[in-house]
C-alpha positions as CSV (number, residue, x, y, z in Angstrom):
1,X,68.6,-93.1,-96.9
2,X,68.8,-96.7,-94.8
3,X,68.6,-100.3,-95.7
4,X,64.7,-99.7,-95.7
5,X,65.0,-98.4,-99.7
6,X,66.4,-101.4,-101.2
7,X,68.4,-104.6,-100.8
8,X,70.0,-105.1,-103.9
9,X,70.0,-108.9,-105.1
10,X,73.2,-110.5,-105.9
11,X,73.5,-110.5,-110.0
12,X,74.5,-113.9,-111.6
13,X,75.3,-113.6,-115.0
14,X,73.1,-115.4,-117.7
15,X,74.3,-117.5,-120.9
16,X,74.2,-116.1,-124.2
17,X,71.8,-118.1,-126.3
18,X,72.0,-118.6,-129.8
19,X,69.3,-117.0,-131.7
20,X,66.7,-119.1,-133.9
21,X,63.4,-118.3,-136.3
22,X,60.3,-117.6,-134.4
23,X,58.8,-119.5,-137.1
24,X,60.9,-122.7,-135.9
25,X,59.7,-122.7,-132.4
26,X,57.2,-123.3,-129.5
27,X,55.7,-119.2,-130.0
28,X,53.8,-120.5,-132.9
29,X,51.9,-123.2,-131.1
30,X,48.2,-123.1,-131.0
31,X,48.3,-125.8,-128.1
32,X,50.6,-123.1,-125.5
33,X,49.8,-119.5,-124.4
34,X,52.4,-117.6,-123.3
35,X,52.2,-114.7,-121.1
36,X,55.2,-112.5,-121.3
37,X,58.9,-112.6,-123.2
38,X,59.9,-115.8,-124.4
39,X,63.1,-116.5,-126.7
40,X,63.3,-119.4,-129.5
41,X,65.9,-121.9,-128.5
42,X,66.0,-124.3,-130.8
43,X,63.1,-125.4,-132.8
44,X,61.6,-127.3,-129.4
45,X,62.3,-124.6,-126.4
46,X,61.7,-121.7,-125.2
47,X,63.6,-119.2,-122.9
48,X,62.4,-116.9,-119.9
49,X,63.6,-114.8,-117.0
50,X,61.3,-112.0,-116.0
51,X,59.0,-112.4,-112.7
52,X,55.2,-113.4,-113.8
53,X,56.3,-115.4,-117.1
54,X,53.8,-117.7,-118.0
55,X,52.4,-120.3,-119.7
56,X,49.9,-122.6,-120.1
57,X,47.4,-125.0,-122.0
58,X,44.6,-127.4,-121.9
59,X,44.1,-131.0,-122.0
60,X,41.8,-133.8,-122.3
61,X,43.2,-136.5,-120.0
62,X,44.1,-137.7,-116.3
63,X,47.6,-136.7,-116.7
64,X,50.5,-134.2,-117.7
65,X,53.8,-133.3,-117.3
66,X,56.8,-130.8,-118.7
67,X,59.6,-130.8,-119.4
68,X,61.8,-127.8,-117.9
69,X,65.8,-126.2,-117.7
70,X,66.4,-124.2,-115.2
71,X,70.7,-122.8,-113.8
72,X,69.7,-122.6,-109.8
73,X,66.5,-124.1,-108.2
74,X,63.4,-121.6,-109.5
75,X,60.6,-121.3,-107.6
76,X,56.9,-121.0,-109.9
77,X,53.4,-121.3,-109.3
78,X,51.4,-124.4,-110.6
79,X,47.6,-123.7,-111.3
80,X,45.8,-126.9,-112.0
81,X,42.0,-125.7,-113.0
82,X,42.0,-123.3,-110.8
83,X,43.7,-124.0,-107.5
84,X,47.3,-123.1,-106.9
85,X,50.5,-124.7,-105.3
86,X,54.0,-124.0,-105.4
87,X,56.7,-125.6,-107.9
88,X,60.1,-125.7,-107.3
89,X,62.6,-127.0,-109.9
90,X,65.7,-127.9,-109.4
91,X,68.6,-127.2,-111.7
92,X,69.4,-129.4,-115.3
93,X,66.7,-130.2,-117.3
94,X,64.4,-132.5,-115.3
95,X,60.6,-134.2,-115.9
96,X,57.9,-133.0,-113.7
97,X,54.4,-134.1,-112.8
98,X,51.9,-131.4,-113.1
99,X,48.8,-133.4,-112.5
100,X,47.9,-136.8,-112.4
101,X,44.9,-139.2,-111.3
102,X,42.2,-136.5,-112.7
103,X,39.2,-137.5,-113.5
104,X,38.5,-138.5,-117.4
105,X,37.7,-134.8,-119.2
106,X,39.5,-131.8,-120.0
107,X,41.9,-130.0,-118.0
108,X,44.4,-126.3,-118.1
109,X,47.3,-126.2,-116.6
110,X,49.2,-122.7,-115.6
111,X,52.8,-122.3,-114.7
112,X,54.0,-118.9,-113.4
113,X,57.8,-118.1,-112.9
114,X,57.5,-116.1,-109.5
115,X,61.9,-115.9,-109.5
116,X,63.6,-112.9,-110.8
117,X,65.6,-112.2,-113.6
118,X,69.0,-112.5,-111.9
119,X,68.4,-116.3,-110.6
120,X,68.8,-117.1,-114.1
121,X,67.3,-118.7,-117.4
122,X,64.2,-121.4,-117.2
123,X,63.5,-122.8,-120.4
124,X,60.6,-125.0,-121.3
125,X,61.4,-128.2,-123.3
126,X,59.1,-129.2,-125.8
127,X,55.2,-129.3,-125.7
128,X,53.5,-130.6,-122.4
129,X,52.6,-134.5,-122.4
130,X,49.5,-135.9,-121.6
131,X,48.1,-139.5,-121.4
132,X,45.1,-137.9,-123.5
133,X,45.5,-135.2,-126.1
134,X,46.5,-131.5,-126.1
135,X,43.7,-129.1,-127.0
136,X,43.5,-125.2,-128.3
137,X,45.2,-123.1,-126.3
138,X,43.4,-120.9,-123.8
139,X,41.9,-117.4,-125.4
140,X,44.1,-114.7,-124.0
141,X,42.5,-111.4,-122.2
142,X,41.6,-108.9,-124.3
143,X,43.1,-106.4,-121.6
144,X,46.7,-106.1,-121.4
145,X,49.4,-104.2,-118.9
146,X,52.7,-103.2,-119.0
147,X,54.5,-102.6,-116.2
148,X,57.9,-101.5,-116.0
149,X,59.5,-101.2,-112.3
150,X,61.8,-102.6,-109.5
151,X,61.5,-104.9,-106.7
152,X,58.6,-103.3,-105.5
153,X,56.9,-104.9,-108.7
154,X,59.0,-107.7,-108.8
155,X,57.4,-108.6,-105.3
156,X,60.2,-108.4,-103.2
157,X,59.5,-109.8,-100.0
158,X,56.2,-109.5,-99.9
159,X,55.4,-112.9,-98.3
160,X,58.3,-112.1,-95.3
161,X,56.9,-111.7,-92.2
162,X,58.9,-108.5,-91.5
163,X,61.2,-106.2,-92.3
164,X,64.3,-108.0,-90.9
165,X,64.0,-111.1,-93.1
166,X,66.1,-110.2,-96.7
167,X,66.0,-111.2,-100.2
168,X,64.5,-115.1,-100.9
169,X,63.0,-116.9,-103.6
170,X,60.4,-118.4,-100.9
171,X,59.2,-114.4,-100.2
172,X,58.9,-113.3,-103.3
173,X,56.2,-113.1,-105.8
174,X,55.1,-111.0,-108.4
175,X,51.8,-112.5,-108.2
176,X,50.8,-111.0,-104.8
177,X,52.7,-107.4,-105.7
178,X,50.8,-104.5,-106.7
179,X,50.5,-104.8,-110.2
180,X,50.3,-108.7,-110.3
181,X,47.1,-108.4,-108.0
182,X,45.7,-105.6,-110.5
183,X,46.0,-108.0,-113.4
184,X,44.4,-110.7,-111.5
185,X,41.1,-108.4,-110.6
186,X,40.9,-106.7,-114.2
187,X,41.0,-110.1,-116.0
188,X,44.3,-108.4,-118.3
189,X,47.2,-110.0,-119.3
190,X,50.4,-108.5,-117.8
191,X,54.2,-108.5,-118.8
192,X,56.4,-107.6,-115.5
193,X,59.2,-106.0,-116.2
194,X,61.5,-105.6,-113.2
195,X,64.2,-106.0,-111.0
196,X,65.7,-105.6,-107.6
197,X,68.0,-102.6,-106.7
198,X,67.2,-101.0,-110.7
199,X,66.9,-97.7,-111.2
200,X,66.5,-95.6,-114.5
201,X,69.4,-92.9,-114.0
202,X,71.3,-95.3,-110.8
203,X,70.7,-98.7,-109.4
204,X,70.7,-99.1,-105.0
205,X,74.3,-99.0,-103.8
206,X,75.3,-96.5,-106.5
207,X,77.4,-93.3,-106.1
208,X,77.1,-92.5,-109.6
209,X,75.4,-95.3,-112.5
210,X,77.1,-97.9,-113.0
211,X,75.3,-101.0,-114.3
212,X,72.2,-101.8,-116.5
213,X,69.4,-99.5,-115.9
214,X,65.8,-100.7,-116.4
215,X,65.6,-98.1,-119.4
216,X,68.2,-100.4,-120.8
217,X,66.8,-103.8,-119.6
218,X,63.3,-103.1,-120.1
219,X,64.6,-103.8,-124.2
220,X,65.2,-107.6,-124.2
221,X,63.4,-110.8,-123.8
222,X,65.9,-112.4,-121.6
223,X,66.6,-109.7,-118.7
224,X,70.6,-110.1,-118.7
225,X,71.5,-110.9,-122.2
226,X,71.6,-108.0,-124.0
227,X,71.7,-110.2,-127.6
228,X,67.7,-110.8,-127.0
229,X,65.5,-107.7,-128.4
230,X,62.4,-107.3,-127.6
231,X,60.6,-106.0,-130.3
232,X,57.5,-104.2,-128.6
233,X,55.3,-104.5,-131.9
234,X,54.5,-108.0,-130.2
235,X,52.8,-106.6,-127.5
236,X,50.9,-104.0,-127.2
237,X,49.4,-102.8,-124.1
238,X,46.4,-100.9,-122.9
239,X,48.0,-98.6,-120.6
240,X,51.8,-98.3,-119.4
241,X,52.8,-98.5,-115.5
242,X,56.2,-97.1,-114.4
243,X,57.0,-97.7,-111.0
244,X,60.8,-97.1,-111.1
245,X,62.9,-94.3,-108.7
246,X,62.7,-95.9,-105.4
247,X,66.7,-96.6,-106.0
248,X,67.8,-93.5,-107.6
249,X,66.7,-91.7,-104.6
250,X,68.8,-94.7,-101.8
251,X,70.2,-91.4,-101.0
252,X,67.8,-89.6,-100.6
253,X,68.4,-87.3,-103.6
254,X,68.6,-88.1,-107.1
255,X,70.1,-85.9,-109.3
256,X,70.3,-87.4,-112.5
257,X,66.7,-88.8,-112.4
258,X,64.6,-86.2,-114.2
259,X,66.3,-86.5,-117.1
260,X,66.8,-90.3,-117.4
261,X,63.3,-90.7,-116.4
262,X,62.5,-88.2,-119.4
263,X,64.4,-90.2,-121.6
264,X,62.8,-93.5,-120.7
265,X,59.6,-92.2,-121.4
266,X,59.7,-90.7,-124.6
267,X,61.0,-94.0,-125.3
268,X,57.9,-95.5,-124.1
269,X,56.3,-93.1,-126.1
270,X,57.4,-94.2,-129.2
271,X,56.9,-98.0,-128.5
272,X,53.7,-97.2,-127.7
273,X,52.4,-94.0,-129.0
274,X,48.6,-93.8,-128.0
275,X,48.5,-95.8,-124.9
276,X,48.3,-94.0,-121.6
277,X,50.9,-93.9,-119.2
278,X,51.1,-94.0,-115.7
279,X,53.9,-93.1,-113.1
280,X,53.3,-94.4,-109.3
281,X,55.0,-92.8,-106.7
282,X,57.3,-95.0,-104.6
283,X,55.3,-96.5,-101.7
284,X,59.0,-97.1,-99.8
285,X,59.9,-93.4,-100.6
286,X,59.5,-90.8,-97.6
287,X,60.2,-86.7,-96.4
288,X,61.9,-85.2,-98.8
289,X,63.2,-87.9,-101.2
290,X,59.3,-88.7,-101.8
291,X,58.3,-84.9,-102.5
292,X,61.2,-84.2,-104.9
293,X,60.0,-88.0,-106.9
294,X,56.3,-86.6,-106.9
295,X,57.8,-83.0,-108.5
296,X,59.9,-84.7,-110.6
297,X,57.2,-87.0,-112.2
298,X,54.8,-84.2,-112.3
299,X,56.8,-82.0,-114.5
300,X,57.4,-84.6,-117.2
301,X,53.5,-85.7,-117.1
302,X,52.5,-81.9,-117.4
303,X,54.7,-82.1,-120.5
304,X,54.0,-85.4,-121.8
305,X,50.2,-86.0,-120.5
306,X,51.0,-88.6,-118.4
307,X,48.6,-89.1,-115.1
308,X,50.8,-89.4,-111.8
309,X,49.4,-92.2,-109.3
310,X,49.6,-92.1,-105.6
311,X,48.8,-95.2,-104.9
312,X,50.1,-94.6,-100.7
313,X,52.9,-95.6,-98.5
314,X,54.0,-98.4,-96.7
315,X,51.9,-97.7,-93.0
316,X,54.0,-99.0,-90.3
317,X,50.6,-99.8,-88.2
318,X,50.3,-102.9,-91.6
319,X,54.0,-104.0,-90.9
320,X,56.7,-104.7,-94.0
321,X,58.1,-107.5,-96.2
322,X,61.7,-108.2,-96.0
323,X,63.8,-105.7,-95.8
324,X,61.1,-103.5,-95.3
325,X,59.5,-103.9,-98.8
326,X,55.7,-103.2,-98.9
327,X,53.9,-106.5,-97.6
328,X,50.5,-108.3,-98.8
329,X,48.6,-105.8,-97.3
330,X,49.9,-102.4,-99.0
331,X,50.3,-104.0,-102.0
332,X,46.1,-104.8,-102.0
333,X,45.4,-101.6,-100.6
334,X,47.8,-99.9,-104.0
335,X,46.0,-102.9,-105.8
336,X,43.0,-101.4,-104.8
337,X,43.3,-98.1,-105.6
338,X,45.2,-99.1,-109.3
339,X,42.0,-101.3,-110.4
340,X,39.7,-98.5,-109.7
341,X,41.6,-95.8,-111.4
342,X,42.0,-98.2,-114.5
343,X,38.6,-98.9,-114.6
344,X,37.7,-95.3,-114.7
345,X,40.3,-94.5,-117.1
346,X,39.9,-97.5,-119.8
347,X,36.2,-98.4,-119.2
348,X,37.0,-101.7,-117.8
């Protein structure tokens, strides 16, 4: 297989963190919704890596800020009731101006970390301020996702302009993937789990497995510190998406991946015993390497009663993202055909 599989990010490594007392910390506050896997730093932060992390609150005011830690610049997405702009923050802990000259009234602010995993730790510091006063957080979606998968997922690319541009911060974004989209049209609540170049039985580059594989990762809060559990009582999804074999097949065969694959899912199974589950084939994954996924997945979901989604392949007539990742328009045509089959499936 060529470049066109997967572009493995460059892994930085991410600082331990000490561990403290949900009980002490920003989880518990009934002015801030999170939306994915935060971890308790302190009694007055919280920690995040994966793509499509949120949070976010409501105000009555003309103002707000935040206060936020991040190792490398970090690209998010600001949504200031309702309309969107980019956020970039730069690295130390800095102050930054979410809105300001609104009129009188009340106001919700969303922030969406669109970097991966690998670009390191954000952490939000303290509550939001406001000239006014916070209010109740906003109600969460009944609906929730899961999704557990590579770059693909993670959005890789899928703002380049084609498939000779590689990996950046300013094309990427889980948002405008697949499953981000999905979220957004069913009105659900989503945690992202996924990185660049990861397989479950071999990661892209890989003779034979070597580091982390997104069996093991999809386990903690922070996606590189392996001291942060994730303990999946505290979310519990409505059905299970596994997009994950795109890099155990960058040779075009995969060996090992039946089994690994096997093993990740009974996993899933006991973290989540009567959701359904979902594999998608791999939109990047072609000729033979693309049959053998599709017979591998099928024998475990004959076994296990899991569905097998085909959601379609990259079509060279709708171009690519970098390094020839699926761009904005496969990933609303796989959008497309994800929201009706959940909507069948679940009733929504």
């Amino acid at each position: 297989m060529k470049k066109q599989l997967m572009a493995i990010a460059v892994l930085s490594t991410l600082p331990v963190l000490s561990s403290y007392t949900l009980a002490n910390s920003l989880s518990n506050s009934d002015q801030l919704r999170l939306q994915g896997r935060f971890w308790p730093v302190a009694s007055s932060a919280l920690a995040f890596t994966w793509p499509g992390s949120a949070f976010e609150y409501r105000f009555s005011g003309t103002q707000s800020s935040v206060n936020l830690q991040v190792s490398e610049r970090m690209r998010f997405w600001l949504e200031l009731d309702g309309e969107g702009r980019e956020l970039w923050v730069e690295p130390g802990q800095k102050h930054y101006q979410l809105a300001k000259g609104l009129p009188l009234g009340e106001h919700q602010i969303r922030v969406t970390r669109l970097a991966e995993s690998f670009t390191g730790v954000a952490q939000l510091q303290g509550l939001p301020d406001t000239d006014g006063q916070l209010l109740a957080a906003p109600a969460a979606p009944e609906r929730k996702l899961l999704v557990i998968g590579d770059s693909i997922t993670a959005g890789y690319g899928v703002e380049g302009e084609s498939k000779d541009c590689s990996y950046s911060q300013q094309t990427s974004n889980p948002l405008k993937a697949y499953a981000g989209l999905s979220a957004s049209e069913l009105n659900a609540d989503i945690h992202t789990i996924a990185w660049s170049g990861i397989g479950v039985w071999r990661s892209y580059g890989e003779e034979e497995p070597k580091s982390p594989t997104i069996a093991e990762r999809r386990k903690l809060i922070l996606g590189d510190d392996f001291d942060t559990p994730w303990n999946s009582a505290n979310y519990q999804p409505n059905a299970v998406l596994i997009n994950i074999g795109t890099n155990d097949f960058w040779q075009g065969s995969a060996p090992g991946y039946p089994q690994a694959m096997g093993e990740m899912l009974s996993d899933v199974r006991s973290d989540y015993p009567d959701t359904p589950v979902y594999f998608i084939l791999s939109p990047m994954l072609g000729g033979e390497a693309r049959v053998k996924q599709a017979d591998d997945l099928t024998g475990l979901a004959e076994d296990e009663d899991v569905d097998v989604l085909d959601l379609g392949r990259i079509q060279p007539e709708d171009g690519y993202g970098c390094d020839w990742h699926p761009n904005e328009i496969t990933n609303t045509r796989m959008a497309d055909k994800l929201v009706d089959r959940l909507r069948t499936d679940l009733g929504w």
